[in-house]
N, C-alpha and C positions, 0 to 999 in steps of 0.2 A: 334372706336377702337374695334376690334373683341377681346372677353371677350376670355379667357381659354378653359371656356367649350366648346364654339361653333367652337374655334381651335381642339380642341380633336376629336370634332363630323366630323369635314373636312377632319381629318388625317384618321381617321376609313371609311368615304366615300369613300375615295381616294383611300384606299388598293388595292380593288380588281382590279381596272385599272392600280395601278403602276405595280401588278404581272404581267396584262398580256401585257405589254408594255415592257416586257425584253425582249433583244434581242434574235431571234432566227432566224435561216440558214443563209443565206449572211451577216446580216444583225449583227452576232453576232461576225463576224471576228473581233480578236483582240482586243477584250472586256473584255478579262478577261490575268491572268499568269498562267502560269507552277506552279507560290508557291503557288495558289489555288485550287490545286486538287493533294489530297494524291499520293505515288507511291502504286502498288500494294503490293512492300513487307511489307508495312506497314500493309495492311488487312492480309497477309498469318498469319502475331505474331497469330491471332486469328482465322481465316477462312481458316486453313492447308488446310482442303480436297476439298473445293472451289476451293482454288488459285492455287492448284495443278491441277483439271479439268482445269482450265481457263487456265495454262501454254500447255497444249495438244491441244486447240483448236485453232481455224481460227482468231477469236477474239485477242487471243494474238501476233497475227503473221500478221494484216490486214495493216501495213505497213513495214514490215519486209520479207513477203511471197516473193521470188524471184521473179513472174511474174508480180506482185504487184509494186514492185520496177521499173525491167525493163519500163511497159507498165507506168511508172509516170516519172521516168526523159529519158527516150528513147522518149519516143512519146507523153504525155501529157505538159509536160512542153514546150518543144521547140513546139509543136504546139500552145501553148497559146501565146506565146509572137511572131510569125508571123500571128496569126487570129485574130480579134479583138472581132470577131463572138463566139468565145471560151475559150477568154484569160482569164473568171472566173472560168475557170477548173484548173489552177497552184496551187489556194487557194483551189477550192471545192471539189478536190479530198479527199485532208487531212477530210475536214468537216464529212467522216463518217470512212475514214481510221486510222486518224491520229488524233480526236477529240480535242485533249488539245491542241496540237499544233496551229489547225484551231484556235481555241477561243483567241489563246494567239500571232496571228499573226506573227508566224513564219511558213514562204514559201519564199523560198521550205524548208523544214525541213532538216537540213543534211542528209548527207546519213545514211542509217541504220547500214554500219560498222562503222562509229563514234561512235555510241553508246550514242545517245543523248534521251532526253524524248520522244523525238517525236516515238520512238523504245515501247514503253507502247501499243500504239495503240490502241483498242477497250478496254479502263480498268475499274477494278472493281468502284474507284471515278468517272470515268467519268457517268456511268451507273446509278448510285446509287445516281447523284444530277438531274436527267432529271426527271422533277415532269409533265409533259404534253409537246405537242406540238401545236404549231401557224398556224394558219389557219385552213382549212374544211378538208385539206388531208395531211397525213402524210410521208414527201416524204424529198429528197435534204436536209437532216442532217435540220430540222426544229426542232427540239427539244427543249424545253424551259431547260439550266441548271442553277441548281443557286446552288453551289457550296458553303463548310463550313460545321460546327460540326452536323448539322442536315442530315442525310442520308433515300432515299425514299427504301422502304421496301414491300412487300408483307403481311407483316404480324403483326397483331394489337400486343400492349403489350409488344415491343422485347424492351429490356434494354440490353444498351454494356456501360462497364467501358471506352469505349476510344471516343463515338460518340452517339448525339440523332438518333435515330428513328422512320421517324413516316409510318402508312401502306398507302400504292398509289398504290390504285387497277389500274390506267393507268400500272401498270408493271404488270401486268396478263394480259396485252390486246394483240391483235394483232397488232394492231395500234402502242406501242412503238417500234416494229419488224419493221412498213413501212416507221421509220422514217430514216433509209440506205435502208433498202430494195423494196423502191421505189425510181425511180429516171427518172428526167424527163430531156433530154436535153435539151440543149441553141437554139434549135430549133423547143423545145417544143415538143417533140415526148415523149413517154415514155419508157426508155430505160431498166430500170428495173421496174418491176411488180409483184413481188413475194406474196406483200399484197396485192395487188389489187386481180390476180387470186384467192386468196385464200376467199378475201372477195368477190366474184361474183362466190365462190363454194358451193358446197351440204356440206362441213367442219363446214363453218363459219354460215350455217342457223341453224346445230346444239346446239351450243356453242361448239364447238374444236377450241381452238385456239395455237397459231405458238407454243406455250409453251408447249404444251402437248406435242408432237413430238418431239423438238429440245431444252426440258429443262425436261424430263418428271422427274416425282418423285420417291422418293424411304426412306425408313426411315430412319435415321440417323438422324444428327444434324449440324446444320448450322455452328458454331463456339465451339470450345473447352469447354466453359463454357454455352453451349445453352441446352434447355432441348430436349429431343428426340421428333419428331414428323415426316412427312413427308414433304422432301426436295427439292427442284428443283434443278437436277444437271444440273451445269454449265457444259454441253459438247459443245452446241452448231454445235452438230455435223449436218450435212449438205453435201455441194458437192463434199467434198474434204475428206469424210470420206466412204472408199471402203464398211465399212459395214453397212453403210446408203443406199449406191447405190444399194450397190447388192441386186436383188431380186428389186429393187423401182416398175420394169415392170412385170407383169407376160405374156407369152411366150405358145403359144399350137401353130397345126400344125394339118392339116390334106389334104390327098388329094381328090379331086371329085371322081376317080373311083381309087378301091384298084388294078384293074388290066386291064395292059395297054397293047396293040397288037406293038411290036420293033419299027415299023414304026410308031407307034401314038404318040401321045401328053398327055403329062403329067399336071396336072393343081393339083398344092396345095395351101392352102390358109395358113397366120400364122394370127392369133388374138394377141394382145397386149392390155393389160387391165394394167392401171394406178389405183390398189388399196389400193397405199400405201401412195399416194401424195396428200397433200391438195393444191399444185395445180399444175402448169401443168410444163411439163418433154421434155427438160430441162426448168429451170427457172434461171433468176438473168441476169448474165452477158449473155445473151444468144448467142450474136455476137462471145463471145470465145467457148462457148460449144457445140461440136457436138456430137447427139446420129445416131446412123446408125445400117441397120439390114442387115445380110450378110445370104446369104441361100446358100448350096451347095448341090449338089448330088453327091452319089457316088454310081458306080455299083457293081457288084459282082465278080470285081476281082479285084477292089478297086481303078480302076478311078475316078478322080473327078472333077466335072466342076462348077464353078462358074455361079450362075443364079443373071440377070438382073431382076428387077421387073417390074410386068405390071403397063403402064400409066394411070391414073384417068384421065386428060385431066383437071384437074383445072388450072384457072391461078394461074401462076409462078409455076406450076410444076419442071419446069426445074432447079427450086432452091432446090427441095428438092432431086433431084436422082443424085448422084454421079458424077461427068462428069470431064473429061481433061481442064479444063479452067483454066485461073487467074485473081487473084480478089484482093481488099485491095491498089488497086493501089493509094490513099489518105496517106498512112504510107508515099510515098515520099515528103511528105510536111514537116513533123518533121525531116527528116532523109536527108533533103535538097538535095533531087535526083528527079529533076526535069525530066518529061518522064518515071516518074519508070514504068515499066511495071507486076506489082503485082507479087504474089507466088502464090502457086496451089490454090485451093480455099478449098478443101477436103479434100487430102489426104487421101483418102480410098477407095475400089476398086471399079472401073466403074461400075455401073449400081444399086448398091445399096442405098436402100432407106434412106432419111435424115429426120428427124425430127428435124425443125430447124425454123426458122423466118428470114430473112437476112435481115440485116439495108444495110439503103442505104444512101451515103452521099447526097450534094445538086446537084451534077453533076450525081446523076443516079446510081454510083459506087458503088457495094457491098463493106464496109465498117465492119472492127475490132474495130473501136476507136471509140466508145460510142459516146462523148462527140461530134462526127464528124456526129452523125446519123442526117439526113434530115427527114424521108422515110423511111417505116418497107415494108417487103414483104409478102406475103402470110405466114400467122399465123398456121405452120404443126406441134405442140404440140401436144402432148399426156395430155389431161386435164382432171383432178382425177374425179376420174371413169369413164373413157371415153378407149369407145375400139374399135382400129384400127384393119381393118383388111387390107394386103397385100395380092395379087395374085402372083403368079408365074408361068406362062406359059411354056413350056418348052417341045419342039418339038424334039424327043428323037436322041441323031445322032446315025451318021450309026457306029462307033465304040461301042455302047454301049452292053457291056458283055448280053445276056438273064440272067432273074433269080430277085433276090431281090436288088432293088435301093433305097437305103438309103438317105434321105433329112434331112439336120440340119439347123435350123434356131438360129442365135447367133446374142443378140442384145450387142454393145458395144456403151461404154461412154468413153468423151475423155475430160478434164476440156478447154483445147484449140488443137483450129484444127493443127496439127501435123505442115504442113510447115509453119503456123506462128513462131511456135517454135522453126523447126531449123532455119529458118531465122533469128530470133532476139536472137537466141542463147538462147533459155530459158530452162533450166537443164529439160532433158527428161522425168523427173518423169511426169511433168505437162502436157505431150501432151500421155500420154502411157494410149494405149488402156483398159480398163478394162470389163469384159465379165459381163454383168448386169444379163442375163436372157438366157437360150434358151430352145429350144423344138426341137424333132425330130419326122418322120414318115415315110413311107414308104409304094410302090407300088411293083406289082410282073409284069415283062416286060415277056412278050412270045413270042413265033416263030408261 
């Protein structure tokens, strides 16, 4: 007969394995309910100036976002339930979109105009019970939660009349960032990397981490009854915040010779320098985002021509510079249009250059849909502090005015490539051009 004490001594043995034996990623589907984890208007009674950041940001909108929506019961869902190869994306979308939902096993979640929990999306309870993650790397919504009156905290000492507290320096880390913002497909590729790049940068050997940037601080006070100190605002601001992006590149320009004989050729260079981004540009979903760099001249009676950039000659170049083709032709599997023959690939003007990665499904097919990626293409990022430079050749034509010709180079960011969007109808905010960076210079042409 095991005495008392030596049961007491088993149950304290046992702790630390029962913690790390809680379910986490696939694994934790439908393990938990919706009446175990507070709603956010519950934190606002106390955390006004929080909850109000967190209502502005991506976070609050991570299954509610229009393209978000679309690209899960348009093309994620019905492609799971015809691939067998994929069918754990209906459920694993939700696991970093839709968190409570995942856990509490409702997929698909209704739709976002019902107005159901599943509408909370990245929230303040879900956040605040994830005390570590399972495994070596933090990826595919791996998060350990364990949900209840205890809340994980940044900060030793915090006392709330409505919840315990205790401090979990994992929520300073970057690593609690890689646990959505890594993501590894069902084919094993890695489709999102955003920790990863930052943890294989000049950022992460500092100690800067995703926090600093995309939570930085400022003094105020955390809830209504807190004492003043230095805060981390909840912005979470990132790709879909215009004053994040702008400026993220910085943009110069210059030509080889300042003066050119009508008949010659013109050669200027642009540099792009990534010294805002701890890691590389674009990042995340990167199969929907494209950056592109458009250079024009104009002469002095205000002609203007459109310049193609010069070729490097790297493999898969041809994925990065502009071109009349079509691509995404796997969207006809969800969309049950067999033969489809894809939409543009680009949408942006011929000959400009892309900085981009293109996924590739298992049939070779440049591919939008994550979860479809086989096969990644030549890796054309801009990675923090890393600086690209462009050529532009440009053999003068015979119309061009004598005198001062003017060269603009203008880098734009688009969160999704243009004809994805009007094809799946996705409200035009999310494909609209926005101007990151540019530079200008100029040559003097003579007779």
């Amino acid at each position: 007969m095991i005495s008392r004490k030596t049961l007491v001594c088993l149950v304290v043995l046992l702790l630390p394995g029962m913690a790390a034996a809680i379910p986490a990623g696939e694994d934790a589907y439908g393990t938990r309910s919706y009446a175990d984890y507070e709603k956010p208007g519950v934190c606002a009674s106390c955390h006004d100036n929080i909850y109000q950041q967190w209502t502005q940001s991506m976070m609050s909108r991570a299954y509610t976002h229009h393209w978000d929506e679309i690209e899960y019961f348009k093309l994620a869902v019905p492609h799971a339930e015809k691939d067998a190869k994929v069918a754990g994306v209906k459920a694993g979308c939700n696991g970093c979109h839709a968190p409570t939902a995942f856990l509490a096993g409702d997929t698909p979640p209704p739709l976002p105009e019902e107005g159901s929990r599943a509408n909370e999306s990245v929230h303040c309870d879900h956040c605040h019970t994830i005390t570590g993650f399972a495994g070596d790397v933090p990826h595919n919504f791996n998060g350990i939660s364990e949900p209840g009156r205890l809340k994980q905290g940044p900060k030793p000492g915090v006392a709330s009349p409505h919840h315990d507290t205790v401090e979990n320096d994992f929520l300073k880390t970057g690593d609690f960032c890689g646990i959505c913002h890594n993501e590894m497909s069902p084919y094993g590729v890695w489709v999102k990397s955003t920790h990863l790049e930052w943890k294989e940068g000049p950022y992460f050997a500092q100690g800067v981490q995703c926090q600093d940037c995309h939570m930085p601080k400022a003094k105020g006070t955390s809830a209504k009854m807190g004492a003043e100190g230095k805060i981390a605002q909840h912005l979470f601001h990132g790709a879909h915040d215009p004053g994040k992006v702008n400026g993220a590149i910085e943009l110069r320009m210059n030509p080889l010779e300042r003066e050119v004989e009508y008949d010659g050729t013109a050669v200027v260079n642009v540099q792009l320098f990534n010294g805002k981004c701890g890691h590389k540009v674009p990042t995340g979903s990167v199969e929907d985002r494209i950056v592109w760099l458009h250079v024009t001249a104009t002469d002095s009676e205000g002609k203007t021509w459109d310049l193609p950039v010069d070729k490097k000659g790297f493999d898969g170049e041809e994925y990065t510079i502009a071109a009349d083709v079509l691509a995404y032709h796997d969207m006809g599997i969800p969309l049950d249009r067999p033969g489809f023959a894809g939409v543009q690939r680009d949408g942006v003007p011929v000959g400009d250059r892309i900085f981009r990665m293109p996924y590739f499904d298992s049939q070779g097919r440049m591919t939008i849909q994550q979860w479809n990626t086989a096969s990644q293409g030549v890796d054309y990022r801009i990675g923090p502090r890393e600086t690209k430079v462009e050529t532009y050749t440009w053999n003068l034509p015979d119309d061009l005015a004598p005198g001062r010709v003017s060269f603009r180079a203008a880098l734009y960011y688009s969160k999704l490539v243009g004809p994805v969007a009007e094809f799946l109808q996705v409200p035009a905010e999310e494909a609209a051009p926005q101007l990151v960076n540019e530079a200008v210079t100029w040559v003097e042409v003579y007779d």
